[in-house]
C-alpha positions as CSV (number, residue, x, y, z in Angstrom):
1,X,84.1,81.7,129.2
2,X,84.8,83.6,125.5
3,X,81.5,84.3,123.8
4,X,81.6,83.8,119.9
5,X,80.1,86.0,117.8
6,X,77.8,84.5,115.8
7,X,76.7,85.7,112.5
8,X,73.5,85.7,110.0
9,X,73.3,85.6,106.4
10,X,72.4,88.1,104.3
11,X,72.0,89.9,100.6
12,X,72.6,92.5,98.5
13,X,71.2,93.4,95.5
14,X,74.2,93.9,93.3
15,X,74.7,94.7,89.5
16,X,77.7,92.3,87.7
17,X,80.2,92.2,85.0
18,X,83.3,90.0,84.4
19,X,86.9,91.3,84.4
20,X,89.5,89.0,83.3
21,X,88.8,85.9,85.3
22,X,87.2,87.6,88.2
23,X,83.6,88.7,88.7
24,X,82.8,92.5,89.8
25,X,79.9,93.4,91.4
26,X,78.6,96.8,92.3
27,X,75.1,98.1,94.4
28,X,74.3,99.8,97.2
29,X,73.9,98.4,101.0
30,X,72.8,99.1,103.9
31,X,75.9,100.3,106.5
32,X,75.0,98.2,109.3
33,X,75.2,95.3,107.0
34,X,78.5,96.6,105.6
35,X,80.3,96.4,109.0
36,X,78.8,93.0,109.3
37,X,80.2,92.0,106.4
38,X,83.8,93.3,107.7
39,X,83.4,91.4,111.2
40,X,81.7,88.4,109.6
41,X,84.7,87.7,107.2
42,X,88.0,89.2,109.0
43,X,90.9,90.6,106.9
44,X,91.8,87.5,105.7
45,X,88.9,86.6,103.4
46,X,87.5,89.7,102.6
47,X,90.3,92.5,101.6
48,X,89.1,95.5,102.1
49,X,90.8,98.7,99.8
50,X,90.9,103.1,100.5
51,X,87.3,104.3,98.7
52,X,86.2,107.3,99.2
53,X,82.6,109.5,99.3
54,X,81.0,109.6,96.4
55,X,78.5,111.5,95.2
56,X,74.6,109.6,94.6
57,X,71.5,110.8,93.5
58,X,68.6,109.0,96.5
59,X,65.3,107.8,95.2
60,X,64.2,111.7,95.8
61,X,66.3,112.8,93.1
62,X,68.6,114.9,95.6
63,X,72.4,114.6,95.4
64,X,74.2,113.7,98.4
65,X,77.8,111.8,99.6
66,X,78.0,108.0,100.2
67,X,81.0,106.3,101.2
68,X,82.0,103.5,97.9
69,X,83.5,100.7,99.7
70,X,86.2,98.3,97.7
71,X,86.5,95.1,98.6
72,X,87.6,91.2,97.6
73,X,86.2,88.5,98.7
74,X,89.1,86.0,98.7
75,X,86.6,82.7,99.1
76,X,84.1,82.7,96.3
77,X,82.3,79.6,98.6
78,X,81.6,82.3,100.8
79,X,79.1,83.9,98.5
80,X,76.5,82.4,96.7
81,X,75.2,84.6,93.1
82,X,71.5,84.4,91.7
83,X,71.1,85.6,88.6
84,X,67.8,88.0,88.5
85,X,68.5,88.6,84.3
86,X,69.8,91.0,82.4
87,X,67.1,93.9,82.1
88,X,67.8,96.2,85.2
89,X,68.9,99.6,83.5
90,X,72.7,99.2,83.6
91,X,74.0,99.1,80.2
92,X,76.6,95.8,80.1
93,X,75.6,94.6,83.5
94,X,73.2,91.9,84.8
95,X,71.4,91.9,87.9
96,X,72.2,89.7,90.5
97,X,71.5,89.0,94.2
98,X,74.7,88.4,96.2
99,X,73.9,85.2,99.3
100,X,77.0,86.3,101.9
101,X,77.4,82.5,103.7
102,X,78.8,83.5,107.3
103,X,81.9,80.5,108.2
104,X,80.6,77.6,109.8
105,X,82.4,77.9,113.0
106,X,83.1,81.5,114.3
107,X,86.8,80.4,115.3
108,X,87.2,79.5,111.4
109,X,87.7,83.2,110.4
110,X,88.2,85.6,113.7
111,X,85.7,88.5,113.4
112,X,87.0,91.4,113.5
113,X,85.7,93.9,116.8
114,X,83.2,96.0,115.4
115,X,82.7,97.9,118.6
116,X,84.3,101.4,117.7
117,X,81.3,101.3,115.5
118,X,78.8,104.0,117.0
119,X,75.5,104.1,115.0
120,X,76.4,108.0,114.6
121,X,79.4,106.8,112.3
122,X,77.4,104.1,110.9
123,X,76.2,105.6,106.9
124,X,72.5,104.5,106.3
125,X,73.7,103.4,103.2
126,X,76.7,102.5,101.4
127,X,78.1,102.1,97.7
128,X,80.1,98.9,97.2
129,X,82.1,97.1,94.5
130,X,83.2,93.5,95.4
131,X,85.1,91.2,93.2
132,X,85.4,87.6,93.6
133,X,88.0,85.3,91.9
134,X,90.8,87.7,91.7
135,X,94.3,86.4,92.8
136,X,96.5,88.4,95.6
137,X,98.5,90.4,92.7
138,X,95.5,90.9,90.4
139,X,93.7,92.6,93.8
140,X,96.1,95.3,94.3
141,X,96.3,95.4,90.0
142,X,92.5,96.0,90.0
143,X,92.2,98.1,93.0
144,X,95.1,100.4,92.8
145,X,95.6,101.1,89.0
146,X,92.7,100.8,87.9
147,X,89.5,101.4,90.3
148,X,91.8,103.8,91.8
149,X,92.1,106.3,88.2
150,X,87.9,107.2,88.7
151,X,87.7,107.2,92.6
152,X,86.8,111.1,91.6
153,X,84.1,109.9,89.2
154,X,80.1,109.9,90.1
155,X,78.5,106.8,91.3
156,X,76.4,107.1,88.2
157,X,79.7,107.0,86.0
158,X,81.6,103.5,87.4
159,X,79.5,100.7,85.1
160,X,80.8,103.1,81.9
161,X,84.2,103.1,83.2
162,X,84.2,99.1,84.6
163,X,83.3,98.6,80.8
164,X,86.2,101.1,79.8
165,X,88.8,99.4,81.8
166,X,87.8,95.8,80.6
167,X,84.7,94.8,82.1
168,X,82.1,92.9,79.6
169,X,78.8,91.6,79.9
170,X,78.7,88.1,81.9
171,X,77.4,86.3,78.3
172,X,79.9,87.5,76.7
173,X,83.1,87.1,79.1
């Protein structure tokens, strides 16, 4: 008998802007949650592109390295968006929390084996921006040319850049 994995909802706190007709979103997560995200969605729904480590400053004010994850969520159902309002200290961006739905049946959207996992290789936290709404071809667009030109960039630096590249406040978009 095949057990299936079975899967839990949960949310990120998240900061958003709009990009052509898709919606970005960038925060910071915990890891464990990250590679539940990965098994919970498969390859399929949830596109996952090369980030790097980037540099962060933690609520202590030191700098260290966390890893940015890129991804796109290919079903926007899968994800439901509250609003929290626009005050939240990122210039052009409103707060949000992001609702990750897990599929209703596990054989929906095969996990993905999370078991080379060890909790040594599992970051405490992680950086993250996810987009919904973008097509196949405006993925690799968005990914590749342009999130790609300031992987190099601080953490503190994407929202500046996101607005740069063509990223506008959700009222106005």
């Amino acid at each position: 008998m095949t057990t299936r994995p079975t899967f839990r909802s949960f949310s990120w706190s998240a900061y958003h802007c709009n990009y052509s007709e898709a919606e970005v979103y960038i925060g910071l997560a915990p890891g464990l949650e990250d590679i539940s995200l990965r098994r919970m969605f498969g390859d399929e729904l949830l596109r996952k592109f090369p980030g790097r480590d980037i540099p962060i400053t933690d609520s202590a004010g030191a700098p260290r390295e966390v890893p940015l994850r890129l991804y796109a969520l290919r079903d926007a159902a899968m994800c439901d968006v509250e609003s929290l309002g626009a005050a939240g200290g990122v210039e052009g961006f409103h707060r949000v929390k992001l609702h990750f739905k897990p599929p209703k049946r596990a054989d929906d959207h095969p996990a993905k084996d999370a078991s080379a996992h060890s909790p040594e290789e599992t970051p405490k936290v992680i950086a993250f921006l996810i987009t919904l709404g973008l097509t196949r071809e405006q993925e690799e667009h968005f990914f590749t040319d342009i999130v790609g030109e300031f992987l190099d960039h601080s953490w503190s630096s994407l929202p500046k850049l996101l607005r740069e590249v063509g990223c506008a406040e959700p009222s106005t978009a």
